[in-house]
C-alpha positions in Angstrom: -4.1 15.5 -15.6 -1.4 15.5 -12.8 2.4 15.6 -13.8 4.6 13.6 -11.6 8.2 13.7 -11.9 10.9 10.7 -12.0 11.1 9.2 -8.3 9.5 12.3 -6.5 6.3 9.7 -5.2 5.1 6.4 -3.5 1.4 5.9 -3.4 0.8 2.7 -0.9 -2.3 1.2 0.0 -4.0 -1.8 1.2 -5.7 -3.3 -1.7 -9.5 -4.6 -1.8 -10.6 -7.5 -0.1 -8.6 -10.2 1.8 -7.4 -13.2 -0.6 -7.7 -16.8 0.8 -4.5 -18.6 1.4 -5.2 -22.4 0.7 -2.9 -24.6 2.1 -1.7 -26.7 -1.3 -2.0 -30.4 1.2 -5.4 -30.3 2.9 -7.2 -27.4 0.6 -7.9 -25.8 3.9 -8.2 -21.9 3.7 -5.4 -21.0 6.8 -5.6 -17.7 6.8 -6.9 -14.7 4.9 -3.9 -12.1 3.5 -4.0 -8.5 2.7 -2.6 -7.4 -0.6 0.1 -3.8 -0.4 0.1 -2.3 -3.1 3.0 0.6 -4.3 3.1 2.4 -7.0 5.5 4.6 -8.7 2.9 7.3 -10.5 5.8 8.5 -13.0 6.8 5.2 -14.7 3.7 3.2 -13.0 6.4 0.7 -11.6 3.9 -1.0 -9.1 4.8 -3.6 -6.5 2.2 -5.6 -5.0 3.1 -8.2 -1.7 0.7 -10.0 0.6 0.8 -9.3 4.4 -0.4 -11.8 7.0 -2.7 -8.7 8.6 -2.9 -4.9 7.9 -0.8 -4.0 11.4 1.5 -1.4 11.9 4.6 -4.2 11.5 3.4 -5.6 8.6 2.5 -2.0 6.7 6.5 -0.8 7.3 7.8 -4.4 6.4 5.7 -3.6 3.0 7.3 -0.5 2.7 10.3 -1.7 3.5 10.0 -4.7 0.4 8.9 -1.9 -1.9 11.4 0.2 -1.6 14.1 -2.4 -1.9 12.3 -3.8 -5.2 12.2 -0.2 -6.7 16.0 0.2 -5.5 15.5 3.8 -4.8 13.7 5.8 -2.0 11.0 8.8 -3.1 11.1 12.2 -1.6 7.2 11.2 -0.3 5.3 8.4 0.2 1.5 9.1 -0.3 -0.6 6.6 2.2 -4.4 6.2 1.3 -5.9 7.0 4.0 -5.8 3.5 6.0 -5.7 3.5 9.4 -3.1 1.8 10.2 -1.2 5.1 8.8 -3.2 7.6 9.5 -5.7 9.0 12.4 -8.4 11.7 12.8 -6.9 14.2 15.6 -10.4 14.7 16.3 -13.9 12.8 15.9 -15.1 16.0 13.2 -12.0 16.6 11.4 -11.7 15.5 7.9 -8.3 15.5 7.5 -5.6 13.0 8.8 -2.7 12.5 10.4 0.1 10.5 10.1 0.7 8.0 13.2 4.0 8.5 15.4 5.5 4.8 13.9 4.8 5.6 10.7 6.4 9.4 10.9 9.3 7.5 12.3 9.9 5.5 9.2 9.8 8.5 7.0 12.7 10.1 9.4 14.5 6.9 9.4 14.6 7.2 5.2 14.6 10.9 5.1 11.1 10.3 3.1 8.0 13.2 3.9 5.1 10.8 4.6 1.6 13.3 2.9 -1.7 11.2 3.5 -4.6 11.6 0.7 -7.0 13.9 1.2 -10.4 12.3 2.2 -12.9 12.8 -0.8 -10.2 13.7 -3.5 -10.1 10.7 -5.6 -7.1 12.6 -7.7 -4.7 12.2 -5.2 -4.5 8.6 -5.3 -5.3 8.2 -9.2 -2.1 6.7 -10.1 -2.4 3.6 -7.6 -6.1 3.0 -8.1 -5.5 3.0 -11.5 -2.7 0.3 -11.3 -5.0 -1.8 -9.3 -8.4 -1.3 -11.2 -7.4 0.1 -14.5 -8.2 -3.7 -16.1 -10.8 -3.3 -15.2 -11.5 -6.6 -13.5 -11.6 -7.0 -9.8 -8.8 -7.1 -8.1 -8.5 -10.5 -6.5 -8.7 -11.8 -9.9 -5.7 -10.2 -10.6 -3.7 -11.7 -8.2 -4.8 -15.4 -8.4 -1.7 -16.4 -10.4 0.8 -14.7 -8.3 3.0 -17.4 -6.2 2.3 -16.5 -2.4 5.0 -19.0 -1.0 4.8 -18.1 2.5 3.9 -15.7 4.4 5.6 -14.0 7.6 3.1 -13.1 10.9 
């Protein structure tokens, strides 16, 4: 079992599958969101938003909600290993690297930004857990959270 300490970590990620936003008027599906998901591994705060897309602007205005809901800022944020956070430097690599934007935000907050390691399911244990630990699929989950609007 992996020890965490009291706001030490941040494990982010984009959760599942898109969720259909249905406009409440014509029952029209507009457009498809992305759930972020955050978690605090020590207390398992977690903090879950919808983004209109899984771009760079949208991942650091996640961020940027989560860290003002948890009203404190971690000494690291651990990304899964999405893409819009991380890159391969090369095609055989297995490890990642973080993205110049996203390195930027973790300078801006004075917050070390340590991607998961590809194949190591441990590192990201505390957020899958969160988000599948119910063990009922995800979207379900979410079908009762208010989604008033959402920014693009």
């Amino acid at each position: 079992m992996i020890e965490h300490a009291p706001s030490e970590e941040l494990y982010v990620d984009w959760a599942g599958d898109k969720i259909p936003i249905v406009d409440q008027l014509t029952g029209e599906v507009g457009l498809k969101a992305s759930l972020f998901v955050a978690v605090c591994p020590y207390s398992g705060l977690m903090f879950v938003t919808a983004a209109a897309d899984e771009k760079m602007t949208s991942w650091i205005d996640c961020h940027v909600k989560a860290l003002e809901y948890i009203g404190k800022l971690p000494a690291v944020i651990v990304p899964e290993n999405a893409s819009t956070a991380t890159y391969k430097p090369r095609k055989n690599f297995s490890y990642r690297m973080v993205t110049d934007r996203y390195a930027d935000f973790g300078s801006y907050y004075d917050i070390t930004i340590v991607p998961t390691r590809p194949g190591r399911p441990r590192d990201k244990a505390a957020c899958q857990m969160r988000v599948f630990g119910t063990g009922v699929p995800e979207t379900r989950c979410y079908v009762s959270l208010p989604f008033a609007r959402l920014m693009s």
